[in-house]
Backbone bond lengths (Angstrom), bond angles and torsions (degrees), N, CA, C in turn:
res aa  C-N    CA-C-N  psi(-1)  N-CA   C-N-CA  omega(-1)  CA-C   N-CA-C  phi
1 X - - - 1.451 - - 1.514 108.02 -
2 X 1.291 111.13 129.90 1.636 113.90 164.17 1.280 125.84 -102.24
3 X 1.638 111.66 136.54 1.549 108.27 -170.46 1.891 97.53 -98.56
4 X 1.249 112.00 137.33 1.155 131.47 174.72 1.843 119.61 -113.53
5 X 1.018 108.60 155.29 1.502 113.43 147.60 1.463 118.80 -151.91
6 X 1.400 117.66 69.00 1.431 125.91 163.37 1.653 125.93 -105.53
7 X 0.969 98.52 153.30 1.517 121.70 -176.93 1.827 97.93 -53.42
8 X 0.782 125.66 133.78 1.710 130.03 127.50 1.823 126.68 -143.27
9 X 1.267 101.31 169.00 1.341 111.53 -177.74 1.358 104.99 -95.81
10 X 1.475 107.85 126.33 1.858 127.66 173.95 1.495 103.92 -113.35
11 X 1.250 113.66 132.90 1.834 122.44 163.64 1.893 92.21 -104.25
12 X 1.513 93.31 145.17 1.736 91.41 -174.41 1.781 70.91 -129.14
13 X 1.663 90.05 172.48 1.232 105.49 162.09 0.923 115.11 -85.62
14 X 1.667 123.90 -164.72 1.637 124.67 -155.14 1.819 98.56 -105.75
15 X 1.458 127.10 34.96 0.660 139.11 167.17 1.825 124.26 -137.48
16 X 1.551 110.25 3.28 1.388 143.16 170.11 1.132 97.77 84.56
17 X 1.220 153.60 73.43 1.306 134.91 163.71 2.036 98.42 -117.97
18 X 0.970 93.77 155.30 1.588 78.28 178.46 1.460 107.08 -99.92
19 X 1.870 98.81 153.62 1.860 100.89 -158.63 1.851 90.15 -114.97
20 X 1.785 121.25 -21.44 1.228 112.06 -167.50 1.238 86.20 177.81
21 X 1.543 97.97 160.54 1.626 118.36 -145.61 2.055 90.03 -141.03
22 X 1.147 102.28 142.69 1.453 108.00 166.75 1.434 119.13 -119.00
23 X 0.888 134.31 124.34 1.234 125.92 -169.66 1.777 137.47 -159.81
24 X 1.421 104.54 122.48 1.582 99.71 -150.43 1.578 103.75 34.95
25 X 1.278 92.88 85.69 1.898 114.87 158.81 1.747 102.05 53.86
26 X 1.259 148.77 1.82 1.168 135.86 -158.10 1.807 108.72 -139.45
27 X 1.020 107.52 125.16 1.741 104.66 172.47 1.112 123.97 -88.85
28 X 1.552 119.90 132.27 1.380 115.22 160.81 1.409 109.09 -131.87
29 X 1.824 81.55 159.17 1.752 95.05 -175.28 1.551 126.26 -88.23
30 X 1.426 141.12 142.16 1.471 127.95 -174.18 1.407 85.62 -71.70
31 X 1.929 115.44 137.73 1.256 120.01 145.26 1.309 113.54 -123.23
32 X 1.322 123.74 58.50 2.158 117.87 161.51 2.038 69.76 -173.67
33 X 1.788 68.37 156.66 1.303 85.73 163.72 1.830 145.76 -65.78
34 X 0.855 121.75 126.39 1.388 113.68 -164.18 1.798 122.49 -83.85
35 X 1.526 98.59 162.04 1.668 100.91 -156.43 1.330 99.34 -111.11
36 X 1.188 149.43 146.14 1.554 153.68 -153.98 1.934 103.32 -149.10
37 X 1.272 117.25 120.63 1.257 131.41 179.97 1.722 107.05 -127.48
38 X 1.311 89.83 -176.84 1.794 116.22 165.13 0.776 113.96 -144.25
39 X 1.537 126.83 138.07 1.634 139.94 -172.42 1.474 100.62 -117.73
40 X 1.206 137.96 133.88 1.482 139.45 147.31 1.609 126.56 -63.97
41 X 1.364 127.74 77.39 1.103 121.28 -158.05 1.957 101.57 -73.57
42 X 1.490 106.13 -157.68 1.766 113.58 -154.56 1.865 87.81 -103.90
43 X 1.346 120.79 41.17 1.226 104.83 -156.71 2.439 117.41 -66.87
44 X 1.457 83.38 13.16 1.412 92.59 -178.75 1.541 100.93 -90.27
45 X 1.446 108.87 -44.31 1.564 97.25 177.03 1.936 112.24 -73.98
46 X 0.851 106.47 15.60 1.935 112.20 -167.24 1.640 100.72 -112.14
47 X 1.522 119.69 -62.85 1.202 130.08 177.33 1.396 112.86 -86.84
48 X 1.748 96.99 169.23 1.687 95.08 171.69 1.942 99.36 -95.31
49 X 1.589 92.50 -12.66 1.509 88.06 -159.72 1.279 89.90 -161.72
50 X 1.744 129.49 141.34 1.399 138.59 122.83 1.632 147.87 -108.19
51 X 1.651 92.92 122.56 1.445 92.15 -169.15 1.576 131.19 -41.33
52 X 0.976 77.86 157.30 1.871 85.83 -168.96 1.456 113.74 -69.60
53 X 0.798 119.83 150.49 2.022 129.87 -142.39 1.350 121.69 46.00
54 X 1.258 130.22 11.13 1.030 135.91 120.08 1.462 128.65 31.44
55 X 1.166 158.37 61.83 1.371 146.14 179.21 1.459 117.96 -123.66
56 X 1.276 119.38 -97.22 1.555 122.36 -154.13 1.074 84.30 -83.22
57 X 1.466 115.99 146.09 1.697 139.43 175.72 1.882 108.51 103.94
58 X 1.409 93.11 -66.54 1.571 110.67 -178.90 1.735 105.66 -68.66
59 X 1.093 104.39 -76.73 1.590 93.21 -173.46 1.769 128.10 -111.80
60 X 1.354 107.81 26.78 1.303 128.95 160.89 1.418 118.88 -145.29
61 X 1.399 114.50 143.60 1.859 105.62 175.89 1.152 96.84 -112.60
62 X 1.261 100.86 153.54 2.246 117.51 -175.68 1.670 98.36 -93.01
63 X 1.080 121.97 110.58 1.371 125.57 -178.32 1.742 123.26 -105.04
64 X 0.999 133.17 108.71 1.443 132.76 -161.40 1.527 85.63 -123.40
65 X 2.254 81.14 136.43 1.431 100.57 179.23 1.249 88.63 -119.09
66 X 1.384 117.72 140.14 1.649 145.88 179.79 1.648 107.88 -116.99
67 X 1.769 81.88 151.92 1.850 82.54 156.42 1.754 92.43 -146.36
68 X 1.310 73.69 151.05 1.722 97.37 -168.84 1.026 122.72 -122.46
69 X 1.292 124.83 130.16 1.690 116.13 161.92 1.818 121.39 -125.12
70 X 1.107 111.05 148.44 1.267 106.53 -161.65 1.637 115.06 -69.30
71 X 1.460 119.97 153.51 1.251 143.07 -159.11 1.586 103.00 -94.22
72 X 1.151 129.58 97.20 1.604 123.82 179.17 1.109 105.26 -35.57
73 X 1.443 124.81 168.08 1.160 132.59 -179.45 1.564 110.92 -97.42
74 X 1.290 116.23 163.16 2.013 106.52 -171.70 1.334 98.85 -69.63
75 X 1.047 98.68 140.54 1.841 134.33 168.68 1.773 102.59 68.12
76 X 0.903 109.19 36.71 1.774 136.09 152.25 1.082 121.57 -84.05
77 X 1.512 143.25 98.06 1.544 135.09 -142.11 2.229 79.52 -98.01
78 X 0.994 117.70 -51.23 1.575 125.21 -152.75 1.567 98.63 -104.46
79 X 1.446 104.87 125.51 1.541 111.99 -170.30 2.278 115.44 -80.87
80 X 0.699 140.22 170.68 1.301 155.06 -129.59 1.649 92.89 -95.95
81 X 0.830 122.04 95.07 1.615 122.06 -179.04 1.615 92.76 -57.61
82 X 1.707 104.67 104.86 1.798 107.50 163.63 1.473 100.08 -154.21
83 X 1.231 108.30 160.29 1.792 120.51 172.35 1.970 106.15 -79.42
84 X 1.194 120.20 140.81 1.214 132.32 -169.79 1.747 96.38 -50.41
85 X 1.153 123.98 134.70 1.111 119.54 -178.54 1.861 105.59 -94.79
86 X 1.457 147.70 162.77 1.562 139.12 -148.03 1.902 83.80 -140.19
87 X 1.376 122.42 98.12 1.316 114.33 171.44 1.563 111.01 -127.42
88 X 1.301 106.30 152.38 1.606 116.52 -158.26 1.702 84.83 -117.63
89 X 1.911 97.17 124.11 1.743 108.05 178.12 1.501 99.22 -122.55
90 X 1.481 106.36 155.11 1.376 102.15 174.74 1.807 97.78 -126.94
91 X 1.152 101.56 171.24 1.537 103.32 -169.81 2.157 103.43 -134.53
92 X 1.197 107.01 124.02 1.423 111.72 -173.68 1.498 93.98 -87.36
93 X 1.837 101.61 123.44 1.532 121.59 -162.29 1.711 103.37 -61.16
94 X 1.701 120.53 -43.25 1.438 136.05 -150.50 2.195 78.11 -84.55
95 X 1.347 100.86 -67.17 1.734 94.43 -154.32 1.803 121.60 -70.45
96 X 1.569 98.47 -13.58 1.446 114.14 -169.57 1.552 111.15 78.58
97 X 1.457 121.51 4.99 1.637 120.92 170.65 1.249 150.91 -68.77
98 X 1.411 113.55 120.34 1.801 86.64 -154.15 1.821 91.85 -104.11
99 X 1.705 100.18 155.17 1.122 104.37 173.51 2.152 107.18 -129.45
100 X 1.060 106.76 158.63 1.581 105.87 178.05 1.372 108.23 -105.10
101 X 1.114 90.48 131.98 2.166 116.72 -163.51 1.452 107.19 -105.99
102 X 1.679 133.20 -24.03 1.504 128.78 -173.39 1.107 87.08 177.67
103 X 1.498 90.60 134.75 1.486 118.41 145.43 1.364 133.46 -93.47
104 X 1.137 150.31 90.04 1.064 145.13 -139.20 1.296 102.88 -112.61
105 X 1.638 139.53 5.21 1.446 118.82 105.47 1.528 151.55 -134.56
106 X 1.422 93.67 92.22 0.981 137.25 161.39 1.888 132.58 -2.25
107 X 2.010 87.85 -69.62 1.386 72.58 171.65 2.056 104.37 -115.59
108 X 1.282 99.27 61.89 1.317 101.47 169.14 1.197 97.95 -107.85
109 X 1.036 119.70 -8.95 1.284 128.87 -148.56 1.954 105.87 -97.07
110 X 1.382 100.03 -29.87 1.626 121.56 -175.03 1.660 98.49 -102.77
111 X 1.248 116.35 -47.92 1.346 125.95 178.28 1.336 130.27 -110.22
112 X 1.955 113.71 113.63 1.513 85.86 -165.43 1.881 89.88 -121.03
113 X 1.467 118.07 26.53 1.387 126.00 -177.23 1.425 100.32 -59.90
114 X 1.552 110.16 -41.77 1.244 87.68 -177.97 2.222 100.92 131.75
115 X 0.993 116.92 159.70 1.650 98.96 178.71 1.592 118.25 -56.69
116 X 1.266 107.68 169.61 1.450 132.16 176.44 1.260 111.86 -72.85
117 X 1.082 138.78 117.83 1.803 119.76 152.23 1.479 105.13 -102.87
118 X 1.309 122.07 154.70 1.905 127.63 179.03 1.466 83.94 -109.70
């Protein structure tokens, strides 16, 4: 698994779910349904202080796990022979920004020979 914190661009539907992800220059499309959490981040070591009622943004992050597969490129009739890739996005509550937090796979991603045997 790789831990990240980069920027990308998500279009959700009109009900927020995310439908496709852009990322370092390349699009992909959601194919499975997606999983929606809350994380409690360290917001004491971040702030000096959070106001009272306080919740999503300040002292929890909204974390969406996707699976993706890549978007052919224009005038590409046959799409990118790859396995759905499993990435965890979080979305900043105040700006609407999403950034990518893990890849969870990682080294399919560097290696596609196939497993190791020793």
């Amino acid at each position: 698994m790789g831990l990240f914190s980069e920027s990308v661009d998500v279009a959700c539907s009109a009900d927020g779910q995310p439908e496709s992800v852009l990322w370092s220059g390349r699009s992909y499309s959601v194919c499975a349904e997606s999983v929606r959490w809350y994380e409690r981040r360290q917001w004491w070591a971040e702030e000096s202080r959070v106001p009272l009622g306080s919740g999503p943004g300040m002292v929890d992050h909204e974390i969406w796990r996707i699976q993706v597969v890549p978007v052919p490129p224009a005038g590409k009739s046959t799409p990118v022979p790859m396995e759905p890739l499993t990435l965890d996005l979080t979305r900043h509550a105040a700006s609407g920004r999403w950034r990518l937090l893990r890849i969870h796979d990682a080294l399919r991603l560097n290696d596609t020979s196939g497993p190791k045997t020793a």
